[in-house]
N, C-alpha and C positions, 0 to 999 in steps of 0.2 A: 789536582791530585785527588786519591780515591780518600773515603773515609775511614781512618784508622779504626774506629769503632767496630765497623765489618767486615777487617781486614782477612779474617780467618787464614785458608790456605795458601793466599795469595802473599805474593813475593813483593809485587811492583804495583804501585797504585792506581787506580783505573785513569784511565787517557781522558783529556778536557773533552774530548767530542762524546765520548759512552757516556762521563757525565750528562753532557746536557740532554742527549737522546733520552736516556733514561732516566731523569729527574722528573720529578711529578710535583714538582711545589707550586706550579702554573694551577694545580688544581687544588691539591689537598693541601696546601696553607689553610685553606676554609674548614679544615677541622682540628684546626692546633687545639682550640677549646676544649674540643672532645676527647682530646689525645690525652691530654693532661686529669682531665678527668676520670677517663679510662683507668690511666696509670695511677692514680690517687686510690680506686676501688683496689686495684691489684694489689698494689704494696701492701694496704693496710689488713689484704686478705691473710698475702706472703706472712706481716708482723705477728698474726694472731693467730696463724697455724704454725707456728716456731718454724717457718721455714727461710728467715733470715732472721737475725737477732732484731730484738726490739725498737733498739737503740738505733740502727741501720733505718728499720720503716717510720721512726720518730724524724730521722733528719732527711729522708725523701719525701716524706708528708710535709713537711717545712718548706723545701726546696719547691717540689710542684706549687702551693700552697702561691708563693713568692712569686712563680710562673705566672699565675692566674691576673694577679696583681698588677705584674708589668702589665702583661694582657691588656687590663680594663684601664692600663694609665696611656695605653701605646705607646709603651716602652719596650715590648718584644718585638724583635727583628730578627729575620730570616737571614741564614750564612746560606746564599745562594751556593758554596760549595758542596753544599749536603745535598744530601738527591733528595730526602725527605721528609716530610715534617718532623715525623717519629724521632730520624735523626737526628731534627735539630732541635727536640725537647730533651731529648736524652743527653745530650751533646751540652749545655746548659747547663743541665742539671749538674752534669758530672762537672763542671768548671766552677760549678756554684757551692757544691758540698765535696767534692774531691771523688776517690774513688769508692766509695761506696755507692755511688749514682749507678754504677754499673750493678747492682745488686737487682735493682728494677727490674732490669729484663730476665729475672729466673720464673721459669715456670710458661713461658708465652714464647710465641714469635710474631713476626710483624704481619704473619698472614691472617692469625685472628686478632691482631690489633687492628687492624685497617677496616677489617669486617666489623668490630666493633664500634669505631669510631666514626664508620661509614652509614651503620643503620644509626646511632644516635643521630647523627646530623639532619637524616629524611627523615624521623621524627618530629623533628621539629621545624624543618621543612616544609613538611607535611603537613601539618596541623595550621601553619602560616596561609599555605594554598586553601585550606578548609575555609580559612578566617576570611580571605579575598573575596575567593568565589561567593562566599554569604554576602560580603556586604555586596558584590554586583546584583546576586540575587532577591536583596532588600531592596536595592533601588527598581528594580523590575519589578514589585509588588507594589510599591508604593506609586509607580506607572500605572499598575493594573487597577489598584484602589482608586487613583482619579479618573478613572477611564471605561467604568463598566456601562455606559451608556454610548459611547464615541463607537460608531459603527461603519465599519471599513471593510473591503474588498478580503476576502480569503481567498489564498491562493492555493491549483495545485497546477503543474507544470508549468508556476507562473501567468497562467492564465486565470482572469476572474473564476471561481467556484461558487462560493457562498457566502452572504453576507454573514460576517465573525462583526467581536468588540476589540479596540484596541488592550483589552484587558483580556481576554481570551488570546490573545496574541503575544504580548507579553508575558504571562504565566504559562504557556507553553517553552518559553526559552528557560524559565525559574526552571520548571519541574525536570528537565534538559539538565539544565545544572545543578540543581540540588542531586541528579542521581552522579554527576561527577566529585560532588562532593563526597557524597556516601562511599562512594570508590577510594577515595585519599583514604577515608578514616577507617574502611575494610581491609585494605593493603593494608595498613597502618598497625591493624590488631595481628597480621601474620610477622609482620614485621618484627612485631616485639619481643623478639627472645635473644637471648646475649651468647656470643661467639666466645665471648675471652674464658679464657682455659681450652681451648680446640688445640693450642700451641700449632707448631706446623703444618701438619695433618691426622696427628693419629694421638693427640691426648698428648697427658705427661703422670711422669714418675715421682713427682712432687706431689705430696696429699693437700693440694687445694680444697677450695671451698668454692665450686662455681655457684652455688646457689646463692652464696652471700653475696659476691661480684656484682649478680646478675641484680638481687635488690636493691645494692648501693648505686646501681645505676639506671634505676627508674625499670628495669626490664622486667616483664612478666614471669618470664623463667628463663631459665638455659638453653640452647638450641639441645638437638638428641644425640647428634651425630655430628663429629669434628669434623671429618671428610666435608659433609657437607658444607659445614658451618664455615671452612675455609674457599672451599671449592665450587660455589655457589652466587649466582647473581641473580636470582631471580627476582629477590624481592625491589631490588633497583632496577629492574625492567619492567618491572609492574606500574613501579613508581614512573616509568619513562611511558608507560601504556595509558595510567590514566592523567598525565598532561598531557600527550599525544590527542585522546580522547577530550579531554575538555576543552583544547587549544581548537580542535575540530570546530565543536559548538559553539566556540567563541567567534569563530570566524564566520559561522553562518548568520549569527546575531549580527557582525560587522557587515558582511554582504549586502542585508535587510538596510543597514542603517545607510551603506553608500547610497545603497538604488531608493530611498525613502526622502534622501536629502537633495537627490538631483530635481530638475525643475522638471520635468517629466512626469514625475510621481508627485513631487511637493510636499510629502506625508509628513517631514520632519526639518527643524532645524538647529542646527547643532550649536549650541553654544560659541562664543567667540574663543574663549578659554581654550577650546578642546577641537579647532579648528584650525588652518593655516593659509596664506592667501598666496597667491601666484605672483613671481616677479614679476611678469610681464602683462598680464591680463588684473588691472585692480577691480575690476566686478567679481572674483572670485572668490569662493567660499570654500575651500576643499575640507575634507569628513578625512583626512590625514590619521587620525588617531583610530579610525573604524579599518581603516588601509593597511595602518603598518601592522595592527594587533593579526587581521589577517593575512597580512603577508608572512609573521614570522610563524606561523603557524606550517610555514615549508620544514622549518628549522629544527621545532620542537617533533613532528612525525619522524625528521632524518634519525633522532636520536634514539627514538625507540627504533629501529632499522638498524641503527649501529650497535643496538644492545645486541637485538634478536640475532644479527651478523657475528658480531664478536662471540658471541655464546656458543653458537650452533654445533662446536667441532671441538668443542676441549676437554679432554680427558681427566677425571679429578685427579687428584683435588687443585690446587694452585696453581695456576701459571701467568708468569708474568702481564700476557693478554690482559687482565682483568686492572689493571693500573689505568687502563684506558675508561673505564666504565664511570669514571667520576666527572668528566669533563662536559660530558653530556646531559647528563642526568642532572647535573647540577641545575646547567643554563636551560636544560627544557623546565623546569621547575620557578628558575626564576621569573623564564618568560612568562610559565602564565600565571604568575601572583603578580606581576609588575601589570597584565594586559589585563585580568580581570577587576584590580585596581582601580586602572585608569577609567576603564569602560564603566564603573559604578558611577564615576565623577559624569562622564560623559552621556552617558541614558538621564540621571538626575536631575542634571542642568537642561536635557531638550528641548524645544519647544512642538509640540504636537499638533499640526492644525487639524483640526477634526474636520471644520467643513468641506474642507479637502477633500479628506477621505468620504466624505460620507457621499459627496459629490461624486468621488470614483464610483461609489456602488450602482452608480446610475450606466455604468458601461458593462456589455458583457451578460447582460440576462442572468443576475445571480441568482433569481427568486425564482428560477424555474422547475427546478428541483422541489422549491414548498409547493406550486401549482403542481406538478405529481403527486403529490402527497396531498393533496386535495383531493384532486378525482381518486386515491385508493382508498380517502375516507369516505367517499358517494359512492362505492361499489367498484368501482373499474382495474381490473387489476395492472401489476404495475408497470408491465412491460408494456403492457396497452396506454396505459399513462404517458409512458416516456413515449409512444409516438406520437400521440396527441401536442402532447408538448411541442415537440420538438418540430410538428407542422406550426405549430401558432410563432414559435421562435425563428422559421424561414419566412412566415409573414410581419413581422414586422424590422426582421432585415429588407425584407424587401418595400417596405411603406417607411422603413427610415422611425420609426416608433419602438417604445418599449411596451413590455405587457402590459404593467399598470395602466397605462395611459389608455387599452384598447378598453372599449365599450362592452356590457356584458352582452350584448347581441352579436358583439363581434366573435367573441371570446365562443359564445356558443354555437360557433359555427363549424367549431371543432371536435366541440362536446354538447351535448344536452344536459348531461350533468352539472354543467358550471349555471348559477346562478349568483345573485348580486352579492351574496355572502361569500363569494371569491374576494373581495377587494377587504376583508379581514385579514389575509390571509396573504397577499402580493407586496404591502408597503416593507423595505429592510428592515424596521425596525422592529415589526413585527415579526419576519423570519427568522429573526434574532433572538425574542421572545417568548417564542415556541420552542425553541431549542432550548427544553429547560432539563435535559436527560443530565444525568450524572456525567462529568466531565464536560459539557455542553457551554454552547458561548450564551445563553441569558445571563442576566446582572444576577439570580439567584443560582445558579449555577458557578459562575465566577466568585461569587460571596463566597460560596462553600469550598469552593477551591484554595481564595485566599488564605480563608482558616486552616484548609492544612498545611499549604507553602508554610507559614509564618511556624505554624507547630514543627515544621520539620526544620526550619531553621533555629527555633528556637531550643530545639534537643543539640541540632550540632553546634550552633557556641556553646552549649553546657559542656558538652564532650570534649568542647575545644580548648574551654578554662580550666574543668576538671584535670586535664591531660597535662597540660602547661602547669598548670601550680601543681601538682604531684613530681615531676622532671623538678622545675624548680628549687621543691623541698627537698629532692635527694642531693642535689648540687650544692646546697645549704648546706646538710650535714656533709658530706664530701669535702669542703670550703672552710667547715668549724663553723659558720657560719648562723647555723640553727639556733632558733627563739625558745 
């Protein structure tokens, strides 16, 4: 049967099947916390604007207060009857302290409580996916840190390019995700302004206090516009854009690590830990965890697609539609703190064989590029270079040789310009060395890059702690809690 609580117009109680259709506790159970919280700032707003008696927001502050409590003892349980969390804190309440519980919902409706309760949650959310992503991208610095001398194949269309460091290579996936982080904690700053008192759609007639609300509950400020504030998802499709966006990056990092781990490449091997072995085949090693992180990476892009979908056609401010926007947004968020997680364990623990790679460099003619850049330092311009080159690179496909290896008489048979002080100038190690431009793969190029990676992670956990113990401290005093 339907819930007495909402019964307003209605005669006959909603049918078991509308319930279930329209029950949403499969989702928003995951913000009873917030809900209670929410409702904690509102009452004591209601108590200290006379707009219920004192005595009323003393024994609701109690009753929420005692919600919290079960809460943290897991002793709160959901009446799968109620279609919604809301209803079944309200519902509680009112069982726990009588009818005055019903005093709670003056001044609001469930369309800016849900918005409420919805942005607290990807707050902190939010700031959790900041906290993942850092530590995968600590461990990919600290990759880079051992690594600025290991000199391996750079790719582009997958095909050998130029010789790179595996430290150049990993602080490219860092910088990668340091900018998805900045993305959480940018969403993050539009995100923060508080819906409750939006009521419905159009405000109320109750002389609240949103601004109090909105500091009792860690928010910046008030959103500006109720319409909006209730009829509005964007800030959780933002949120669904940048896991979309980092679950991307994740997956190319995973890609790198499949094709690094097969015996073709060799480049890498994966921890026992963070690997899994075939029933039928025991030589095998499978990179399982670089696989699945990529594969759910279908999942987390479906869901920004179901925002941008959902969204595209609804007229403000509220409509039911938006019930939907949590189930997504959720799970694309946890996926990628649970994959960015894993994948810190997983890079950390690797084992990297260098002479592998370094052995790769020796396929593919990576140095061909610094032999142009030779001859435009002897005068020869560069176009003229690249066919010089690129005659010397169809003679030793054709002799089965690499350039180093050719003679400089041979070498100046292409050029007059090239003399013995070519062979400075051909070894990878050296082409690696010379790349010492800003952003560039030398070890003193990668140094400098290190130091910013670590500075810009080291601003976002400040950001990330600052944010969490501020939330925390309003929850304290919310809770009575406060030192």
């Amino acid at each position: 049967m339907g819930n007495a609580l909402w019964s307003g117009r209605f005669e006959e109680g909603m049918d078991e099947s509308t319930l279930r259709f329209t029950s949403s506790l499969d989702a928003d159970s995951a913000l009873a916390f917030y809900d209670v919280m929410g409702s904690l700032a509102h009452v004591m707003m209601l108590g200290k604007r006379g707009i219920i008696p004192a005595k009323d927001a003393d024994a609701i502050v109690g009753g929420l207060r005692s919600i919290v409590d079960m809460m943290e003892k897991n002793e709160f349980s959901i009446d799968e009857s109620l279609e919604d969390i809301h209803t079944n804190v309200e519902n509680l309440l009112t069982k726990m302290i009588g009818p005055t519980g019903g005093r709670l919902h003056t001044g609001r409706s469930r369309n800016d409580q849900v918005a409420t309760d919805f942005r607290m949650y990807l707050r902190d959310v939010a700031l959790e996916a900041v906290d993942d992503i850092n530590g995968l991208i600590d461990s990919l610095i600290t990759v880079a840190g051992d690594h600025g001398e290991t000199v391996m194949p750079g790719f582009t269309h997958m095909q050998h390019a130029q010789p790179v460091t595996l430290a150049q290579h990993m602080l490219a996936h860092a910088f990668r995700l340091s900018r998805d982080a900045d993305r959480f904690l940018d969403s993050y700053e539009r995100m923060d302004k508080c819906p409750l008192g939006s009521a419905a759609l159009a405000g109320t007639t109750y002389p609240i206090d949103r601004e109090m609300t909105a500091k009792a509950l860690g928010f910046r400020s008030p959103t500006e516009n109720s319409m909006d504030s209730v009829g509005s998802r964007d800030f959780a499709t933002e949120m669904a854009f940048c896991a979309a966006m980092t679950a991307t990056d994740l997956s190319s990092l995973c890609e790198e690590l499949v094709l690094w781990s097969s015996q073709e490449f060799g480049f890498v091997e994966m921890a026992d830990a963070y690997t899994t072995g075939s029933s039928i085949m025991p030589q095998k090693k499978n990179p399982d965890i670089a696989e699945l992180v990529r594969g759910r990476t279908g999942a987390v892009t479906g869901s920004l697609v179901a925002m941008l979908v959902m969204t595209k056609g609804l007229p403000l401010s509220y409509n039911r539609d938006l019930q939907e926007d949590k189930a997504a947004v959720m799970e694309s968020l946890a996926s990628v703190s649970e994959s960015a997680a894993i994948l810190s364990k997983a890079v950390s623990t690797a084992s990297f064989r260098t002479e592998r790679m370094l052995e790769a460099t020796e396929k593919g003619f990576i140095n061909a590029t610094d032999l142009a850049d030779y001859l435009v330092v002897k005068g020869v311009p560069f176009r003229e270079a690249h066919g010089i080159v690129g005659e010397a690179v169809r003679f030793c496909i054709a002799e089965g040789g690499r350039l180093e290896e050719l003679t400089v008489e041979q070498l100046r048979k292409f050029s007059k310009k090239i003399d013995a002080d070519v062979f400075d100038v051909l070894p990878v190690k050296a082409c690696v060395e010379r790349r010492n431009s800003m952003g560039g793969t030398s070890s003193a190029s990668t140094d400098a890059q290190i130091t910013e990676a670590v500075s810009r992670l080291m601003a976002r956990d400040g950001k990330v702690r600052q944010e969490t113990q501020f939330i925390e401290g309003c929850w304290d005093e919310l809770l009575g809690r406060s030192k």
